[in-house]
C-alpha positions in Angstrom: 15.4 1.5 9.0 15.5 0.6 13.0 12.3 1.0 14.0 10.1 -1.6 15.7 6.3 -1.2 14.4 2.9 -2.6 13.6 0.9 -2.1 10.7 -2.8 -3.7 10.1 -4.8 -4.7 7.0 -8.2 -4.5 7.7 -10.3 -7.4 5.8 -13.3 -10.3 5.6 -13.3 -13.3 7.5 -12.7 -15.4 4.4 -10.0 -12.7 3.2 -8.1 -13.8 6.4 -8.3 -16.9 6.2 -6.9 -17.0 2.8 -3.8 -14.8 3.5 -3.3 -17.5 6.7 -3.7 -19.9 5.1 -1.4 -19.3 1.6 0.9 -16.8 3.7 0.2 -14.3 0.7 -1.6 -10.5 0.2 -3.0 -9.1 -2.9 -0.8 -6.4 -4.9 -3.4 -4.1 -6.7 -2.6 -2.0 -9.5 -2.5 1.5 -8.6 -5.1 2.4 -11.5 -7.5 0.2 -10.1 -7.8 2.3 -6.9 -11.2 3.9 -5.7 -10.0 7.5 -5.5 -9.0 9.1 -8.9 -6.7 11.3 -7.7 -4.4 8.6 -6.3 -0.7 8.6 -7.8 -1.8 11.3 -9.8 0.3 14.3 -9.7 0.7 17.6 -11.5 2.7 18.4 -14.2 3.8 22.1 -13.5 4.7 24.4 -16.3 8.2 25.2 -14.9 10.1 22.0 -16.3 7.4 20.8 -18.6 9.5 21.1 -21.8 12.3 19.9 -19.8 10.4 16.9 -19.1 8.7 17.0 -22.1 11.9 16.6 -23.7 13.2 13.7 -21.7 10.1 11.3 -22.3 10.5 11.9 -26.1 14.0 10.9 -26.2 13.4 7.9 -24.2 10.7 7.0 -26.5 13.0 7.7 -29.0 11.0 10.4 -30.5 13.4 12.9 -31.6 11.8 16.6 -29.8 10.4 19.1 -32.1 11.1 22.6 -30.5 7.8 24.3 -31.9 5.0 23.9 -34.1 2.4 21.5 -34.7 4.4 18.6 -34.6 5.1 19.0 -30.7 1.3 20.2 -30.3 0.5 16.7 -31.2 3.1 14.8 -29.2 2.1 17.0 -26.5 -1.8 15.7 -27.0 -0.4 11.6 -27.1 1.8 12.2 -24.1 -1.0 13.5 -21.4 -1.6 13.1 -18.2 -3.6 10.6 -17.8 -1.6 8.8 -20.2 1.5 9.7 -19.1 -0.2 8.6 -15.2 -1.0 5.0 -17.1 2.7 4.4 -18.3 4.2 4.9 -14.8 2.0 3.0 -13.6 1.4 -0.3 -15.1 4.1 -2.3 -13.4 3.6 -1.6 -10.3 1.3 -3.1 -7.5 0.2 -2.0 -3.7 -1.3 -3.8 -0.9 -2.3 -1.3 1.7 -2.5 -1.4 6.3 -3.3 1.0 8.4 -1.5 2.3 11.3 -4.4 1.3 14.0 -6.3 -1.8 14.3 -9.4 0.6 16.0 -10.7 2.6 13.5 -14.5 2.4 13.1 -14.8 3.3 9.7 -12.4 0.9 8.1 -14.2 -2.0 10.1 -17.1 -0.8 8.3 -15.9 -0.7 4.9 -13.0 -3.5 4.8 -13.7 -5.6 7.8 -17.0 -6.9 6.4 -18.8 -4.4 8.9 -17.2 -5.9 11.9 -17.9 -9.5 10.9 -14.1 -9.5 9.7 -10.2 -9.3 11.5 -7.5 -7.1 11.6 -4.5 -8.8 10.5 -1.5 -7.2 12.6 1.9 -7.3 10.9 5.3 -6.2 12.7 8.6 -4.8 11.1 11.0 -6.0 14.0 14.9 -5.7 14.6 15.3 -9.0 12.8 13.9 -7.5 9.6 15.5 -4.0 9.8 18.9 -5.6 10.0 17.8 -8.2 6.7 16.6 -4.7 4.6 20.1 -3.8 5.3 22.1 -6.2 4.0 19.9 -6.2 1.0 19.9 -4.6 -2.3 17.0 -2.5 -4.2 16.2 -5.2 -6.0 17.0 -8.0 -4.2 14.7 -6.2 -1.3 11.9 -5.8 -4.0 12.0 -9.4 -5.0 11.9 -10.1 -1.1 8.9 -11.3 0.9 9.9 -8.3 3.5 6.8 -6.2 4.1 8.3 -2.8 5.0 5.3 0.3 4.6 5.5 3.6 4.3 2.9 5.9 5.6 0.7 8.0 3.4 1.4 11.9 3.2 -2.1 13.9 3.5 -2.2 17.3 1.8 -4.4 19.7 0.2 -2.1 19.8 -2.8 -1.5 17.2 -5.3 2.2 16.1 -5.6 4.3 17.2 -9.2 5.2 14.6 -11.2 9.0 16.5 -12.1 11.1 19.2 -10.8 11.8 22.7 -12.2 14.5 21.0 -14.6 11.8 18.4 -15.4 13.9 15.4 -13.9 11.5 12.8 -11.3 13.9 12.3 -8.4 13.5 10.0 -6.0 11.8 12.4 -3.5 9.2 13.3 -5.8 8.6 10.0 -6.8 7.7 9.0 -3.5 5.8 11.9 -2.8 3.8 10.8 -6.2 2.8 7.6 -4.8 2.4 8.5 -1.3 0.5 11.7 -1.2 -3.5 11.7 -0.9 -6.1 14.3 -0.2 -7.0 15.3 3.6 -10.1 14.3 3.4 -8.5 10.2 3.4 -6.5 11.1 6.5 -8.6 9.2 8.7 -7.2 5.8 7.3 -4.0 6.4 8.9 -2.8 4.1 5.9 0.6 2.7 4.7 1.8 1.0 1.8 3.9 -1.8 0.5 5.3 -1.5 -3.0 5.9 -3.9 -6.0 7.3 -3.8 -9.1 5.3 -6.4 -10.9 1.6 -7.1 -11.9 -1.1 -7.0 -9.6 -1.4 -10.6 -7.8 -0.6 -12.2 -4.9 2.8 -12.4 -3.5 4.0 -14.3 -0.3 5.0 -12.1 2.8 7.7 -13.2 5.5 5.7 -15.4 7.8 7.0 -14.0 10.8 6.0 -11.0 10.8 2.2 -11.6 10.7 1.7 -10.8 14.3 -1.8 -11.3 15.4 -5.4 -11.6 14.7 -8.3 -9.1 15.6 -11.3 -10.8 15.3 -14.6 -8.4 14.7 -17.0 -7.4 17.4 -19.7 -8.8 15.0 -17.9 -11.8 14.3 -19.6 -15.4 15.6 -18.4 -18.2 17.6 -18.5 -20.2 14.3 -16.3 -17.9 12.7 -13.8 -17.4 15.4 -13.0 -21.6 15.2 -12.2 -21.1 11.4 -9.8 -18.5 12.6 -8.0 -20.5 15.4 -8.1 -23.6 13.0 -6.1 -21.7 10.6 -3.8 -20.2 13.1 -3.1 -23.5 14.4 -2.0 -25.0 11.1 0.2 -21.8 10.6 1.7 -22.6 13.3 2.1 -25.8 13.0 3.3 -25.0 9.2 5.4 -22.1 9.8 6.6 -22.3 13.6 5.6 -19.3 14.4 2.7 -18.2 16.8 0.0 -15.8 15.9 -2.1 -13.9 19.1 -5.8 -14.1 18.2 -8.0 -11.2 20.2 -11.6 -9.9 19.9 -12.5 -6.6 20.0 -14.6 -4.5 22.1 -16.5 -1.2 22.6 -15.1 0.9 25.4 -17.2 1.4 28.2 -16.6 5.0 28.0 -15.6 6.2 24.6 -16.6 6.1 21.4 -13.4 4.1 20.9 -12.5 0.0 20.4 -10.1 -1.6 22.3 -9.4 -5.5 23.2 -9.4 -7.1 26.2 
């Protein structure tokens, strides 16, 4: 963990002036998530007794090697079900790895009426994550994403002796379908309910302001940086964003 980046959450004008104002993001529950196949991986048949085996016993179900009896445990424990259960305590906020992409503007930046919020990870935090533990880091207010994996193939939920290790649990939550790639996105994790939870302030960075954004709009946005300032010490940049002249591209001036 030593390296310096940005990452961007694309949302509403009244979105960003929320998480400026109460220096917190939402957390949403993975099951809540537009695309169905998110965090929901395979179950393979090479190390499905294994597995099936292990989630019985720590259940405290004693395993029943054959007949109907492990039919019917087999129905209860599917999928889907077995996709809800690892799933329940945990939340996400999502970024981005670019504050240009068009489509997200469209979709999560109130069609260019909204901001890009641009967090950093910086040398000061990478040497914090360091000198903290799992869990003190997850209780943290460090934001620290990791980038989505795009594939064709959906991740498995166990290996071939049915055991989740921690590689194939972050495959799990971190592997979505090509066809998403173009959101670049990253993710921050939580073990908790979905809600809001505070984020170190100094690592919220800057402000994009929307193309279609008003003059109006753009005073609620330096009121509230000013008073996060003035609340936090820190400074936040606030730019607008343009069309190229060129390219079918956005940049800032």
């Amino acid at each position: 963990m030593d390296k310096v980046f940005s990452f961007y959450k694309y949302v509403s004008k009244e979105a960003a002036i929320s998480i400026i104002s109460n220096g917190t993001l939402f957390y949403s529950n993975p099951l809540h998530f537009n695309d169905p196949f998110d965090i929901a991986p395979t179950f393979p048949l090479k190390g499905r007794s294994k597995n099936y085996k292990m989630i019985l016993n720590h259940i405290g179900i004693k395993p029943k090697a054959y007949g109907k009896e492990k039919k019917r445990l087999i129905n209860i424990i599917n999928a889907e079900n077995m996709r809800a259960g690892l799933l329940q305590n945990w939340s996400v906020t999502c970024f981005s790895k670019s504050p240009f992409i068009l489509p997200l503007w469209a979709h999560y930046a109130d069609n260019h009426k909204g901001c890009v919020l641009e967090f950093r990870v910086t040398e000061e935090v990478n040497t914090t994550i360091k000198a903290l533990g799992a869990q003190e880091y997850d209780r943290s207010d460090i934001l620290y994403p990791l980038p989505v994996l795009y594939s064709k193939k959906r991740p498995v939920g166990y290996d071939s002796n049915g055991e989740v290790t921690h590689d194939i649990a972050l495959n799990m939550i971190l592997t979505k379908d090509t066809a998403w790639s173009y959101e670049q996105e990253m993710r921050c994790f939580k073990l908790g309910a979905a809600g809001l939870y505070p984020f170190r302030k100094n690592q919220l960075h800057r402000v994009y302001c929307g193309l279609k954004m008003d003059e109006s709009s753009i005073s609620e946005i330096h009121n509230v940086v000013r008073a996060y300032k003035k609340l936090h010490t820190h400074s936040i940049r606030i730019d607008r964003v343009h069309l190229d002249r060129d390219e079918f591209k956005m940049t800032k001036l």
